[in-house]
N, C-alpha and C positions, 0 to 999 in steps of 0.2 A: 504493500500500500504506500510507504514513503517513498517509491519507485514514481507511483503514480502520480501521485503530488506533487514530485518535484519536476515533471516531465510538464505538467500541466502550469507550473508556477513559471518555468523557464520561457516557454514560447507563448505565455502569455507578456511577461516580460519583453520578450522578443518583439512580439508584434503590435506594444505597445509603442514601440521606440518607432516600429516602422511605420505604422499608424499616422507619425507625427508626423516623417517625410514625405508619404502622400497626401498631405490633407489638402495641399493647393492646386492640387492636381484637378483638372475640367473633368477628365476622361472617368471619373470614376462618378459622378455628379449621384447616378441614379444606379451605382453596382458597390452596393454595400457589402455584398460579399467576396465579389473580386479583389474589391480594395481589400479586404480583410487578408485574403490570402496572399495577394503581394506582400501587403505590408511586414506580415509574420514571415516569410520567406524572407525579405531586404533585412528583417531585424534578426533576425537569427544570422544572418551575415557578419551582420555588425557586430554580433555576440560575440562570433569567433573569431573575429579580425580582433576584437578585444583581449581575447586568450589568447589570439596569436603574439600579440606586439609584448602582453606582458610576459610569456616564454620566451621571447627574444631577450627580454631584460635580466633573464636571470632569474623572473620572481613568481614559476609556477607553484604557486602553492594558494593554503586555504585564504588565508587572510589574503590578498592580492584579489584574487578571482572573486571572492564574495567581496569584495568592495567596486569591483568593477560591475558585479550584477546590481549591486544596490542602488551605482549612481545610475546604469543604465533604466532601471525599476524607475528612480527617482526623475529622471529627465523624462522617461516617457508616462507621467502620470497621466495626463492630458489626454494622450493617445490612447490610453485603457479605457479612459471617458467617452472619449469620443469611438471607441471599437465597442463599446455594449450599447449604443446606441446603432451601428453599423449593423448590428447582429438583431437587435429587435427587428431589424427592416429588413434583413436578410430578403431577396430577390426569390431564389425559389422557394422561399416559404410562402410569398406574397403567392407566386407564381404557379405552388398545388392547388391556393383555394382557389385561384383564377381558371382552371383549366378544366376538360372534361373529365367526365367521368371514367372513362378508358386511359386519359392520362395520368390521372390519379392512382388508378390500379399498376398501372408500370409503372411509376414511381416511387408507391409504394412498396413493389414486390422487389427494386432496387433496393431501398434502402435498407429492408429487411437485410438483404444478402452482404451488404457492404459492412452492419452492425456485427453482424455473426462472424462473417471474417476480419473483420477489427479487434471482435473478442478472441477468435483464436490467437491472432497474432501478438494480442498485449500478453494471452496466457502463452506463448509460445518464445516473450523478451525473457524470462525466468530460467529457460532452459539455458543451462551453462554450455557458453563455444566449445566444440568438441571438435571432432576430425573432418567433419562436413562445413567446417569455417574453418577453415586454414588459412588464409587469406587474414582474419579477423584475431587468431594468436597468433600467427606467424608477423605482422606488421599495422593492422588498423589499430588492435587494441595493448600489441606489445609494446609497437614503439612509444607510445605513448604513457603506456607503465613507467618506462625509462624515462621519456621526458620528466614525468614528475617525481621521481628519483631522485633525478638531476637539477631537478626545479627551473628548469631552461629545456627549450628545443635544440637541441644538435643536428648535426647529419653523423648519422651511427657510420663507422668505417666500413663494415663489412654488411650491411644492411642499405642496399638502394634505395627501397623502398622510402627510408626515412626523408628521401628528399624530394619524395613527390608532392603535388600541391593537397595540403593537410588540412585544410579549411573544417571538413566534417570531422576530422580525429580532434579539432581544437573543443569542438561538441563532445564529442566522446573523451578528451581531459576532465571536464567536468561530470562527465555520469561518472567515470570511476575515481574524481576525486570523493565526490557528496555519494555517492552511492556503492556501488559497484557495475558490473558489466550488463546488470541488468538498466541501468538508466541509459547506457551508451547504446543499448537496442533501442527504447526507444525513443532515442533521437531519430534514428534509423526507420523507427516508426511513423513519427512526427512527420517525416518528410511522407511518405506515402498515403497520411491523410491528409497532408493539404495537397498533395497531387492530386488525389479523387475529389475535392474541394473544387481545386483549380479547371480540374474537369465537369464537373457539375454547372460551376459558374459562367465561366467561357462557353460551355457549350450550348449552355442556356442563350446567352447573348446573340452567339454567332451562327447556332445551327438554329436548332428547335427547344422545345421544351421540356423531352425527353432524350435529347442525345446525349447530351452530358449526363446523364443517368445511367444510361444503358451503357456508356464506354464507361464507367468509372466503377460499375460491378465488371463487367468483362476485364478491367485489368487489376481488379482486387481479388479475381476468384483462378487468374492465370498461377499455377504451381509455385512458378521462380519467383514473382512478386510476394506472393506471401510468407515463403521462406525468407527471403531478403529484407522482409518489412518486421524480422522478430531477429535480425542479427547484425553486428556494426557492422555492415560493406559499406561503399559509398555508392551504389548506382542508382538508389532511389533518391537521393542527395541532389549527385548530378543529372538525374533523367527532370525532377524539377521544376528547378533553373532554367535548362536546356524547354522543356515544356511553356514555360512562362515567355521566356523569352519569343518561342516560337510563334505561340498567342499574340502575344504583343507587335511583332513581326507583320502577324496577319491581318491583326485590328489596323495597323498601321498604311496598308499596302492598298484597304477596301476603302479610303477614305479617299474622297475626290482631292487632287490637291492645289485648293481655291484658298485665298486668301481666310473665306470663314471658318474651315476645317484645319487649315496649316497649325494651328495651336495643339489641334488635339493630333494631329500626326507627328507633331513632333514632340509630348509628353508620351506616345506608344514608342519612339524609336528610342528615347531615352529610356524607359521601362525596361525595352529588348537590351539596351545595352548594358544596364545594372546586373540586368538578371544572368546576363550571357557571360559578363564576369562575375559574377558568383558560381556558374558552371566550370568557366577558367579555373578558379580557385579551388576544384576539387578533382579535375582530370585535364590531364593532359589530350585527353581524347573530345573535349571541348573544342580545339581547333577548327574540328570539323566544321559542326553545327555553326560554329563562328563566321566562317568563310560562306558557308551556304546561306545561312538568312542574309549577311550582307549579299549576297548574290541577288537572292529576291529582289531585297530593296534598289537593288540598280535595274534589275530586269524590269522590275513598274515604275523606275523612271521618279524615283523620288529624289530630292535634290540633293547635290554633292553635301550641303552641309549638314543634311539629315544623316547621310550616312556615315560623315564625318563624327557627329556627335553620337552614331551607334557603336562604331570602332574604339572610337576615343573612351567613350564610358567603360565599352568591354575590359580595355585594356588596362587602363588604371585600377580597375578593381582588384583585376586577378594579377597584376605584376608583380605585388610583393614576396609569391613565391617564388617567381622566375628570375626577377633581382635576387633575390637570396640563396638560389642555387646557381647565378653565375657568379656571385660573389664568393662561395661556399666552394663551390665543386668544378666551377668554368665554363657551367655547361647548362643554361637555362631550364633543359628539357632533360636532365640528367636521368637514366643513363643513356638516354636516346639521342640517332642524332651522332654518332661518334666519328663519323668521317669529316663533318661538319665539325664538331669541336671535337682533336685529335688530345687536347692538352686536361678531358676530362681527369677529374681526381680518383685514384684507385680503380679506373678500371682501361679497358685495352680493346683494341681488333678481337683478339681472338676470345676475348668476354662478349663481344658486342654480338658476332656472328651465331653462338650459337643462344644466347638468349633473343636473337631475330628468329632462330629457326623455332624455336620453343614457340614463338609466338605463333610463325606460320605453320606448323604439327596440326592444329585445330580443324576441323572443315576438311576444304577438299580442295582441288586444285583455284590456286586463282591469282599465277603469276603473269603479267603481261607481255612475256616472254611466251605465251603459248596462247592467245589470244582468240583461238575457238575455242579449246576447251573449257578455259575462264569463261566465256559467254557461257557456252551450255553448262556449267556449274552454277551458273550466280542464277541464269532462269530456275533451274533447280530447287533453288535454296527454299525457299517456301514452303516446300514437298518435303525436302530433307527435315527438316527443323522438327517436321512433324513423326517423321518415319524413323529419321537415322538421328534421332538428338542425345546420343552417345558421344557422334564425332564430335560436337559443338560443347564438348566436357570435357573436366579434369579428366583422369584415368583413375578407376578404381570411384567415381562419385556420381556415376549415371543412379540416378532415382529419379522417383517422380516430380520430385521437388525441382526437378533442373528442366520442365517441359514446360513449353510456352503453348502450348494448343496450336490448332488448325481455323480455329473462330477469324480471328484476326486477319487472315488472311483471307478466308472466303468472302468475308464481309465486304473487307477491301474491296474486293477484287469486284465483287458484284456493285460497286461502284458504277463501277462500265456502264451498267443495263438501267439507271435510273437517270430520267429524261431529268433536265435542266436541273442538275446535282449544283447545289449551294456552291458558290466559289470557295465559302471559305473553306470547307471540307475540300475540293481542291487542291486549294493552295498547303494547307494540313498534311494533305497525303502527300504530296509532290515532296515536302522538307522530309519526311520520313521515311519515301524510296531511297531519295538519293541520301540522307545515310544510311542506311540500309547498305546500298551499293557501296559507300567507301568502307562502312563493318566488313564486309565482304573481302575488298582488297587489303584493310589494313590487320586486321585481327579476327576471326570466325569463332570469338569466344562468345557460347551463348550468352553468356549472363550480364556481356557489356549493350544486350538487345535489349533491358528493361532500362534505359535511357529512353527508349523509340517508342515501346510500348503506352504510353499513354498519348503519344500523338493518331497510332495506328488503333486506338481503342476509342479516341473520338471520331474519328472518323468508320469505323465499324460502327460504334453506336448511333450514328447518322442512316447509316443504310440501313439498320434495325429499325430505327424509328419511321424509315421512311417505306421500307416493306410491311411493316407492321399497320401502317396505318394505307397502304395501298389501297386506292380506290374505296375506303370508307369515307364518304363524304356529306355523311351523314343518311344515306340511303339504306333504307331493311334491307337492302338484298345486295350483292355485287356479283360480276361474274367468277366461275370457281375457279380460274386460274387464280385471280388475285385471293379471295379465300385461302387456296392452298398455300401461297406466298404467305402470308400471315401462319396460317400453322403451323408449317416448316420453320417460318424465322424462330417463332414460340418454342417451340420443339428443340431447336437447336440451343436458345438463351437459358432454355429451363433445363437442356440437359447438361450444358456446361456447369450450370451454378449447383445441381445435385448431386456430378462426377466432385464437386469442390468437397462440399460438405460429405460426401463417401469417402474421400480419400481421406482426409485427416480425421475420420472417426475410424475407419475399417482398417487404412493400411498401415503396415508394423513398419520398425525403423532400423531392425536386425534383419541381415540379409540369411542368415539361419529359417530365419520366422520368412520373410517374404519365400523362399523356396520352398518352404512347406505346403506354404497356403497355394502357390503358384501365380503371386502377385507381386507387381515392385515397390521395392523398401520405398519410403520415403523419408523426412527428415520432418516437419512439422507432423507430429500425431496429436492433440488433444487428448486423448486419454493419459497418454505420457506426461505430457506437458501438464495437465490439470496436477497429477499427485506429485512431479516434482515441484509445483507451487508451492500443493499445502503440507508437504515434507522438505522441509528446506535437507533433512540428509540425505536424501534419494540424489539430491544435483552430486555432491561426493562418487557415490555409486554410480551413476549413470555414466559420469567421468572416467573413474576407474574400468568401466567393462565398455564403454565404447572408442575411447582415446588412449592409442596403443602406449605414448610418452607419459601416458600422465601419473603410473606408479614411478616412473624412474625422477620424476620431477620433484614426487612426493619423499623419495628417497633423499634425494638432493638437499633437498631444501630443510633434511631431519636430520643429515648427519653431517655438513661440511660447514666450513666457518661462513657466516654470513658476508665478508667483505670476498672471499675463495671465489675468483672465477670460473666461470664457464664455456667451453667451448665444443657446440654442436656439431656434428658432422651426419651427412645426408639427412638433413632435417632441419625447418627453420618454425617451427612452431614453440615458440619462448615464453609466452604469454603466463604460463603458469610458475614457471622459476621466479623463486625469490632471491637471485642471485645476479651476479653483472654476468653476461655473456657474450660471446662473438660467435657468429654464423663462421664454420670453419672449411665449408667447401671453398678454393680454391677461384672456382666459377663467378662468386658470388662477389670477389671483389681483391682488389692489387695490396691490401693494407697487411695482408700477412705473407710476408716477401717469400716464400717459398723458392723461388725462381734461383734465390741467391742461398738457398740449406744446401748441404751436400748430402747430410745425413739425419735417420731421427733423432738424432742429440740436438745437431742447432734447433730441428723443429722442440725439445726438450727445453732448451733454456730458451727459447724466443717467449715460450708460455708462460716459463716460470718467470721470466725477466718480467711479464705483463702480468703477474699476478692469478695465473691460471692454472687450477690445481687438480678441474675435472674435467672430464673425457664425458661427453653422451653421443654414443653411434645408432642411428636407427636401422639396426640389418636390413629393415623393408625393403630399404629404399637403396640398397645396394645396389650399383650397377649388374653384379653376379648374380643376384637374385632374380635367377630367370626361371620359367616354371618347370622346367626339368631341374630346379636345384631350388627348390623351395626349401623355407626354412624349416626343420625339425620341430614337431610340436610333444611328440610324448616323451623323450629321455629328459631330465634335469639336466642341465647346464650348454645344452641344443646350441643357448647363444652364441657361448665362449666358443663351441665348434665351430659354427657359422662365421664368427668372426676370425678364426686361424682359417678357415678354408678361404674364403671370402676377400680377407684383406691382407693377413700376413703370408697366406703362400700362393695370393693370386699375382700374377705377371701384369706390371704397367709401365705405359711408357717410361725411359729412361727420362729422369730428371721431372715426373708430374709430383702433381703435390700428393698421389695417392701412394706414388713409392716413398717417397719420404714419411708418411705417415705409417705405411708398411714396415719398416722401418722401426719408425718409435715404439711401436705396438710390443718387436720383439726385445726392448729397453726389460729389465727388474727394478726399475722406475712406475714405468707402468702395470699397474695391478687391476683387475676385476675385480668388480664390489658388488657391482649390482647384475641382474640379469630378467627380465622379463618380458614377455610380449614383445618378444623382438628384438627389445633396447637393452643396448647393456651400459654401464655407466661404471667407468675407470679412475682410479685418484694417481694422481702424480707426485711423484713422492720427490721430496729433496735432497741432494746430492749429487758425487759424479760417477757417469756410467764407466 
């Protein structure tokens, strides 16, 4: 409950502040709820640009941060006054009692769907990150542990990650200073209700009176969203921003541009550009989106200095991370981009190329070196996502929880067949092909597609509203094509939203259990989720038996001196160690000179020289461990073998950092302590070998 309160006190907070900065704004005159959502999205901006600048200083801790919330609290009182007056007049509330009878029932039977999976989701922030967030211990929620450690943001040496734009983890410093990692969901959360918000609002305005309904359960009841909307990632963060902006973009572009409209076109192109750097400020893959809305706005012919002050807002907002990773590391878009800046810090060519190829593994062909094939892939992809959304995964993390449906697509697509289709739906789908197409050539990771998803989910909810209501025009009777068109769309809205509510009540989360039943694991279960709520010891347990590092962590952290470093190898999931650490794969970055060991003694005293005293190996994840040499499960001590076959009598390049690590292993410095579940965890003893 204190999870919930403070989640609720913060982006109130938030959107009191932003409240304030749009109050002069024309364009919101008679969109009380619009406003409302920008405003909360600009002030929550401003929240973590606040925790940013005061990590910058050195001064992440309690006192610092809760005075900066206070004064923010305190400057936007006004704005909280003026936001419950916003929300009495809320537009679609005005808007159900205004509308028919058949609208009200789809509205209704929306909100129903959007409440339920809302409830899942806040009961699904409780569930402790496990091995299906890797991503969220490995860097959204680790590095940020450290930051507050350290009471200052750093760029970790052997962790890239730490120098990505961190806008959302500056949000997640604060869940797990005042809370724990359950407030840093929902932040995470936070952002996916004002995205269905955002969609409601806008699509109110700019479609119909049901479109923004119907898209905004369609992408609250899509698998990936809901999973992502109960754990720190940042894609509902940046999808948004990128969303608002898009909006903004589009209110901007439909507006004649006459001397009496130019005011309000150029308070939408300012919007776009606030909000499009707040998407800067949380991915690198913002760029996109960047360049494409300003594309629109030149393609309709809006004036140089409109689009002037689109760029110009973008950029200022989001620069401060990009300044501070040229400043930091040499390289704005660190670690990307290497040919381009050759002078990046701790990392190389031959780091650069195979973390390119990692990226391009995903998906399926789509180099423009082969320029038929890519065509006939990228037409593909729509079909794939649905049939083949394995390739569009981690390895070993295909569940349910990672499937975006076939909805969104059909919907789309039947676009095509509705006579004089609203521009702005249009212009909507058109920014969300073409990224679409650059996801395609730049990364095929599914889960960077819930950025898109709310723009491809109003416009689906356009085409629903507008087959739904096909040829009832207030006539008893219609012909029974259109009839069936209405059935069908019904059919398919009500069976998506029942597959929602089946899955998180029926399917298990152990792939043991989904093999039995003959159905796939997923990650969000409700029944799970509910009892580890009201057993706060079940999150322990569920830990221990689904997160293969997390006895050796516990070990860790119960038997070595608290200031005792650590150093991971084939594993970067940290999040749970209470101890300082370095990512020790080689790959990961130039700060442990390996290049210049000859043997595992320099590797011996280079650790001990930096204070590092333990050893954690994740055998999973051994390159040897191929499935002809899976790892042993029934003798005792399976590990230790695994790790003599595996590491100290396997063959590596001369002079890699595995042979030298090989090497150390056969030190009487190095001992085995621990061994479990794959991991085995070594202490480093002092002296000379």
């Amino acid at each position: 409950m204190k999870s919930i309160l403070l989640i609720i006190l913060f982006v109130w907070i938030g959107a009191g502040a932003g409240r304030i900065l749009l109050n002069h704004l024309s364009v919101f005159a008679s969109k009380s709820l619009e406003r409302a959502v920008y405003g909360a999205a600009l002030g929550l901006l401003i929240s973590a640009y606040g925790v940013f600048f005061i990590g910058m200083l050195g001064q992440l801790s309690f006192w610092p941060l809760t005075l900066w919330w206070i004064v923010l609290a305190a400057a936007g009182l006004k704005g909280q006054w003026l936001l419950i007056q916003d929300l009495r007049h809320a537009a679609p509330i005005a808007d159900f009692k205004a509308c028919s009878k058949y609208c009200q029932i789809v509205i209704g039977i929306c909100l129903l769907i959007l409440l339920f999976n809302a409830f899942v989701a806040i009961v699904a922030c409780f569930r402790p990150p496990g091995g299906h967030e890797w991503d969220a211990i490995a860097y959204h929620l680790a590095d940020i542990k450290i930051f507050l450690a350290d009471h200052k943001i750093t760029s970790l040496p052997t962790e890239h990650h730490s120098n990505f734009p961190f806008t959302m983890e500056m949000l997640y410093a604060c869940g797990l200073l005042y809370d724990s990692y359950v407030l840093a969901n929902l932040f995470h959360f936070a952002m996916a209700a004002l995205t269905a918000l955002a969609m409601i609002s806008t699509g109110t305005r700019l479609l119909n009176k049901t479109s923004g309904w119907i898209g905004a359960a369609l992408f609250a009841t899509a698998p990936m969203v809901l999973w992502e909307a109960s754990t720190a990632y940042i894609d509902l963060g940046f999808g948004l921003f990128s969303l608002l902006s898009a909006l903004a973009v589009v209110s901007a572009v439909l507006i004649n541009s006459d001397k009496e409209n130019l005011k309000s076109q150029l308070e939408w192109i300012a919007l776009a550009g606030l909000t499009m750097g707040g998407a800067l400020a949380m991915k690198y893959l913002a760029l996109v989106p960047l360049m494409l809305f300003g594309g629109l706005l030149l393609f309709r012919r809006v004036t140089m200095k409109s689009v002037l002050i689109y760029f110009g807002a973008a950029i200022v907002i989001g620069a401060p991370w990009y300044i501070k990773n040229m400043v930091w590391t040499h390289n704005p878009v660190y670690p990307f981009l290497f040919k381009v800046f050759p002078d990046s810090r701790y990392w190389s060519a031959d780091r650069a190329v195979p973390y390119q190829a990692e990226q391009d593994s995903f998906g399926y062909a789509h180099s423009l070196h082969a320029p038929a094939e890519s065509v006939r892939d990228l037409i593909q992809t729509p079909w794939r996502l649905l049939a083949n959304a394995d390739k569009f995964a981690n390895h070993g993390d295909y569940t349910y929880s990672v499937l975006i449906g076939g909805l969104f697509t059909a919907l789309c697509f039947s676009l095509l067949f509705i006579k004089k289709a609203d521009r702005a739906a249009v212009y909507i789908l058109c920014l969300g092909v073409l990224q679409l197409i650059s996801w395609f050539f730049l990364a095929q990771i599914g889960r960077y597609l819930v950025s898109m998803i709310p723009m491809f989910g109003l416009v689906a909810g356009y085409a629903a509203s507008r087959w739904l209501d096909y040829g009832s025009s207030g006539k008893k009777s219609m012909p029974w094509q259109n009839r069936l068109l209405q059935i069908t769309t019904a059919f398919l809205l009500f069976g998506q939203a029942f597959l929602s509510i089946w899955a998180v009540i029926a399917l298990p989360t152990s792939a043991r259990a989904s093999m039995e039943k003959g159905v796939m694991p997923t990650v969000v279960s409700l029944p799970e989720d509910l009892a580890v709520l009201l057993d706060s010891d079940k999150r322990t347990e569920q830990l221990r038996r689904t997160l293969d590092i997390y006895a050796a962590d516990e070990w860790i952290n119960a038997n070595t001196d608290i200031t005792s470093g650590v150093i991971i190898y084939d594993d970067a999931r940290g999040y749970y160690l209470d101890r300082p650490y370095l990512w020790g794969n080689g790959e990961h970055s130039a700060y442990i000179p390996y290049k210049s060991m000859k043997s595992g003694s320099d590797l011996t005293k280079w650790l001990t020289d930096h204070g590092i005293r333990t050893v954690m190996i994740n055998l999973k994840f051994s390159p040897n461990n191929v499935p002809s040499e899976e790892l042993p499960n029934g003798p005792s001590h399976s590990e230790a073998l695994a790790l003599q076959r595996w590491y100290v009598d396997a063959k590596f390049p001369a002079g890699s950092w595995r042979t030298i690590l090989a090497d150390a292993l056969q030190s009487p410095l190095w001992k085995v302590q621990f061994e479990g579940n794959g991991v085995v965890v070594i202490s480093i003893s002092s002296g000379s070998q």
